[in-house]
N, C-alpha and C positions, 0 to 999 in steps of 0.2 A: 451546596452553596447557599448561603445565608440572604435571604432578602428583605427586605420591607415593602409593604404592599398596598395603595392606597383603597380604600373600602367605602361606599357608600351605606349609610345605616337604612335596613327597611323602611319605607314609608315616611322618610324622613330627604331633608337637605344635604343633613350634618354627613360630614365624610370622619374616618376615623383611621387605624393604622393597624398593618398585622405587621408582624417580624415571623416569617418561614423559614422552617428549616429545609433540608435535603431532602426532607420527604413532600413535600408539599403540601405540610400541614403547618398551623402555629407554634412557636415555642410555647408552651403554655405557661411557665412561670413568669416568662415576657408579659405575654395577653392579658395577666392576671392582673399586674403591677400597670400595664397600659389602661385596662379598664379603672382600676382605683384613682391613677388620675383623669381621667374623663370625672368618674361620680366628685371628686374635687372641683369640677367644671374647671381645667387647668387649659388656658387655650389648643386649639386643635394644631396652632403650628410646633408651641410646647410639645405636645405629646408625640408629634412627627419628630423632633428633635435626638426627645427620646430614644423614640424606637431605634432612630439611624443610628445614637450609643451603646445601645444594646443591639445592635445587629454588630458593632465592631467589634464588643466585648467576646460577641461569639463564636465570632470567625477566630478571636485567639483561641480560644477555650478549644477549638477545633484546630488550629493549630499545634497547642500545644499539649491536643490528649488529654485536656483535663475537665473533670465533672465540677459542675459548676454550683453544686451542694457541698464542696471539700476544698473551695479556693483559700490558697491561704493569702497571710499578709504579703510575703514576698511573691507570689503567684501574682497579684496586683500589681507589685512594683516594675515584677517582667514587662507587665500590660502596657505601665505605660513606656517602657522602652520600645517595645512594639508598636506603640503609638507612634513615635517621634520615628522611627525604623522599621517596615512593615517586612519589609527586604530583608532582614538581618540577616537571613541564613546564611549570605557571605559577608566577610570582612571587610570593609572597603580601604583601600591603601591611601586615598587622600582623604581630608575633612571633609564630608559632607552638612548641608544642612539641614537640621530637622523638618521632617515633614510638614507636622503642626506645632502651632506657638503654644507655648505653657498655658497663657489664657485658655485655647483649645484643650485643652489636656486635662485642666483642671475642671470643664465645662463636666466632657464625659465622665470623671473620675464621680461629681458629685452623681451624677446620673448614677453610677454603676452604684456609690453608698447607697443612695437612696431607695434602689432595686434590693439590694441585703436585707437593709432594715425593715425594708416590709414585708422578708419571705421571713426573717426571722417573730416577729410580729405574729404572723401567720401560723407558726412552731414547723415550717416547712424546714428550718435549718437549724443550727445553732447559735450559727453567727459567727462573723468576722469583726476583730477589734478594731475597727477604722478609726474612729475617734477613741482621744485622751481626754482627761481631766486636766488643765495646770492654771496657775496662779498666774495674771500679767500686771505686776503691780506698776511697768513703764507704759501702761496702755497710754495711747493718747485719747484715741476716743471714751467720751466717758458716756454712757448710754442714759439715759433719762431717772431709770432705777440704780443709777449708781451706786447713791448713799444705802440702799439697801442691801445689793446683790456685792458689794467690793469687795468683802472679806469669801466670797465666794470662788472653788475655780470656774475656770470657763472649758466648755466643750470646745475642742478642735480637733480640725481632721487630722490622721497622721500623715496620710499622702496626701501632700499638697503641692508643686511648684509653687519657686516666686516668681511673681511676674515681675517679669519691669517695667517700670512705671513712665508712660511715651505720652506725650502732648500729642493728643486725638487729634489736632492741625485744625487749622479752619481758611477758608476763603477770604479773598478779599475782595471789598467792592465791585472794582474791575471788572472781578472773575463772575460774581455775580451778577454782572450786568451784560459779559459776556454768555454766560448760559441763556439768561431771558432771551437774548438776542436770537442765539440758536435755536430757537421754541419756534416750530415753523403755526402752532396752535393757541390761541389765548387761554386754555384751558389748561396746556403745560407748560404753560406762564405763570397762570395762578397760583398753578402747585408747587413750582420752584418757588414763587416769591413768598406762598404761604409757608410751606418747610423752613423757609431761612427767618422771614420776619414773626414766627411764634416760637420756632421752635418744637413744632408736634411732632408725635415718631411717623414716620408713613404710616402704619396701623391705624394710626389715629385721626389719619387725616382720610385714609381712604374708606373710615366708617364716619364720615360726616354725612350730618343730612341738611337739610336747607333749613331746616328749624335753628339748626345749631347754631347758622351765622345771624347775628342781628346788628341791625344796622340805624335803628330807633331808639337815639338818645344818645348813649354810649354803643361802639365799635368793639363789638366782642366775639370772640368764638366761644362757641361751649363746647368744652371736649365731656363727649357723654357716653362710661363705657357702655358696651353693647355685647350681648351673649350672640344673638341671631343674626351676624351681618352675613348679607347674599355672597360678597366676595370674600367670607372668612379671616375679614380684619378685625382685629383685636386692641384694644385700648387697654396696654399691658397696667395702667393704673386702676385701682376696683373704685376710684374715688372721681367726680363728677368735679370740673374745673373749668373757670373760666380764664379767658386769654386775652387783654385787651390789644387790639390792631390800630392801624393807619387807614387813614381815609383813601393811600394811595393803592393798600388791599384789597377795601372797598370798591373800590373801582375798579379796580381788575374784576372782581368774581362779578357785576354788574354788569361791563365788558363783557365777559362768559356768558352771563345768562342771555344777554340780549345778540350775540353777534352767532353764537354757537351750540347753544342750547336746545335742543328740538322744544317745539310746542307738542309737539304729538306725543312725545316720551312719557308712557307714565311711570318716571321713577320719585322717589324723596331723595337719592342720593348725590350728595354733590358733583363727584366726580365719576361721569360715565361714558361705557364704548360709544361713541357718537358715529362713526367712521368704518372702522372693520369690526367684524363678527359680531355675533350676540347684540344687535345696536341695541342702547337702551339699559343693559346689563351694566350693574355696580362694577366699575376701572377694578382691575385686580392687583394682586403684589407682581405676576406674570407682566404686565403689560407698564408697568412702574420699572421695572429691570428694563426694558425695550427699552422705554423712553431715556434712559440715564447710558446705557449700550452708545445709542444714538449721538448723545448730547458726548459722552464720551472721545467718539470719535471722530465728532468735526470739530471741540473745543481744544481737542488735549490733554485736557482738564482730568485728572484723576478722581473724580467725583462718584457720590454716591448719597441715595435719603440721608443718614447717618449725618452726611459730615455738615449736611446745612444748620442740623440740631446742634452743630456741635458749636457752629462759627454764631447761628446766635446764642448762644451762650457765652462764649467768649467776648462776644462784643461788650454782653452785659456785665461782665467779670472786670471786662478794662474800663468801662464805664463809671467802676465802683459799687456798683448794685450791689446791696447785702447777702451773701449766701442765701438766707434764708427764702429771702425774696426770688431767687433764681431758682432756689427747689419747689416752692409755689407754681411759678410760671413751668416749669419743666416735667411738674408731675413727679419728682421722686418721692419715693416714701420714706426715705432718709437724707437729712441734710448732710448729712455724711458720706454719700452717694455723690452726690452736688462735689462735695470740696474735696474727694479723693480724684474727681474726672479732671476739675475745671481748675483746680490751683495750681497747675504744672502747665504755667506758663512758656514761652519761647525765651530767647534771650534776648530778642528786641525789647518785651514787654520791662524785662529784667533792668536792660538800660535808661528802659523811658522812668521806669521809677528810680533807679541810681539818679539821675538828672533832676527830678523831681523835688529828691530829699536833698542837694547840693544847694537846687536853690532857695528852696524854705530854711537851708539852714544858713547859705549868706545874708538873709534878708535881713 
C-alpha cells in the first residue's frame, strides 16, 4: 500500500514529504521529483500536494500492473477514469457521480506531467507526448508579448478536462455579520473580518507579523512573503503588497491586542494559540479549519477562508473597481486570473445591470 509520510528535516523546523511504497521504503523516482521541488523552494504544502498525486498515480500503476517508465498516452487517460471511478472494477447499473471535479483531476493530471518531464529531463525515460503544438488564432486572451509570440503555436496539454465555469458565490452582509457574531474570541473576529474586508488568502494572513499592520498615517497591511513561517504559512505571491483597510479593522486588531493578547507572549506573530496547546505558538492552518468547523455549525453558513476572498472581491467587482485594480489588491500575478474567477457573475448582478442600461438609456 502506497503512503505519504510526513518527515521532519535533521536539524532543522522545515518538515517535508516521502511517498512509500509496499516495502517501506521511498519511491525513489517520487523523492527525486519531490526533492527538485523543495530546491525550487516550491512551498511545503505544494509539495504535500504533490506527493498525495503521486501517491494516487501509483496505487493505479499498482492496480493496473503497469511500470511507470512505459506509461503510455491512453495508460493516462485510463488514470483519469480511475480518478473520477476508483471502484470501477464493477459496472454500476445506475448513474453515478464522479468522485472528483475535473478541476481535481486536472490539478493531479498537471502534477503527474510535470513528474514525466523531469524524469525525462533526467534521460530516466523517454518520455510521454502530453503536450501539443497548435495555433489559437480565436484566443481571447492576448499575453503581453502578443505582437511578437502571435504567429507562434502554443504549447498545450493533451489531457485536459474542461471545467465549468461556477460563480465561486460570495456572502452577504447579514451573513457576515452573522459569522462575527458567532466568534465567541475577538481574535476570530479579526480574522473573519480581516479575510473578508482585504481579501488575503488565509496563508497570508496566518504569516502576518505585527510589523506588517500599520496604523500611522495610512491604514495598511503589508502582505510580506515569508519562506521561514513557524506555522508553515505561505504567501502563494513571491511579490511583497500593500492592502489599504478601515479604521473599523483597526480597531478590531487594537481590540485583540489590548483585550486578549498576552503581555507575557514572546511572539511577532499576529495571530496566535492564546488558549489551548502550545500557548504563544503561530495559529495554524489546523486550528483555522476548527474555527470555520465551529462557525459552520452554529451559523449554517456553508462557509470557508476561500469564500470571504472571494465575496470581497465581488464586492469590488459590483462596485465597478477596474480589474486591474482588483488583481493589485488580490495579489494575482495575472489579470487574467482576476477576470476568469470574478467576471461570472450571478444573475441578480446580471439584472441590476439590465436595469441599469434601461435607465441610462430612457434618460
Amino acid at each position: 500500500m502506497v503512503q505519504v509520510q510526513r518527515i521532519r528535516l535533521p536539524n532543522s523546523s522545515q518538515v517535508s514529504w516521502l511517498v512509500i511504497g509496499d516495502d517501506y521504503l521511498p519511491i525513489e523516482p517520487v523523492q527525486s521529483y519531490l526533492k527538485y521541488l523543495e530546491s525550487l523552494e516550491r512551498s511545503p504544502n505544494t509539495i504535500q500536494s504533490y506527493a498525495n498525486h503521486l501517491k494516487l498515480f501509483w496505487e493505479f500503476l499498482q492496480a493496473s500492473h503497469l511500470d511507470w517508465k512505459v506509461v503510455t498516452l491512453e495508460d493516462l487517460a485510463n488514470f483519469i477514469h480511475w480518478l473520477r471511478c476508483p471502484e470501477a472494477g464493477v459496472m454500476p447499473l445506475q448513474t453515478q457521480q464522479a468522485r472528483r471535479t475535473e478541476r481535481t483531476i486536472n490539478t493531479i493530471l498537471a502534477a503527474i506531467c510535470g513528474f514525466y518531464e523531469f524524469q525525462e529531463r533526467l534521460g530516466a525515460i523517454e518520455g510521454i507526448e502530453t503536450h501539443r503544438h497548435q495555433f489559437q488564432p480565436g484566443r481571447k486572451y492576448k499575453s503581453f508579448l502578443h505582437h511578437i509570440n502571435k504567429g507562434k503555436a502554443v504549447r498545450t496539454r493533451l489531457l485536459k478536462l474542461k471545467e465549468p465555469k461556477r460563480f465561486p458565490g460570495c456572502l452577504t452582509p447579514e451573513e457576515i455579520e452573522q459569522l462575527m457574531t458567532s466568534c465567541n474570541r475577538i481574535r476570530d473576529k479579526f480574522l473573519i473580518y480581516l479575510l473578508y474586508e482585504t481579501g488575503l488568502r488565509i496563508g497570508e494572513a496566518l504569516g502576518l507579523r505585527h510589523e506588517d499592520v500599520r496604523s500611522t498615517g495610512e491604514n495598511e497591511i503589508h502582505v510580506v512573503p515569508r519562506l521561514n513561517n513557524s506555522n508553515r504559512s505561505r504567501s502563494k505571491s513571491a511579490s511583497e503588497r500593500v492592502v489599504h483597510v478601515t479604521k473599523k479593522m483597526m480597531k478590531l486588531y487594537a481590540d485583540y491586542l489590548i483585550e486578549e493578547y498576552p503581555e507575557d507572549i514572546d511572539s511577532d506573530y499576529v495571530f496566535v494559540n492564546i488558549w489551548e496547546g502550545q500557548r504563544g505558538s503561530a495559529m495554524t492552518y489546523a486550528a483555522v479549519d476548527s474555527l470555520f468547523k465551529r462557525l459552520r455549525k452554529k451559523t449554517g453558513l456553508d462557509v470557508h477562508p476561500h469564500l470571504l476572498r472571494h465575496t470581497h472581491a465581488t464586492e469590488l467587482v459590483r462596485a465597478g473597481w477596474d480589474v486591474a485594480y482588483i488583481q493589485k489588491r488580490l495579489g494575482h500575478a495575472s489579470v487574467q486570473t482576476t477576470i476568469n474567477i470574478y467576471t461570472h457573475l450571478d444573475d441578480g448582478d446580471l439584472k441590476e445591470a439590465y436595469k441599469s442600461y434601461l435607465e441610462q438609456k430612457n434618460n
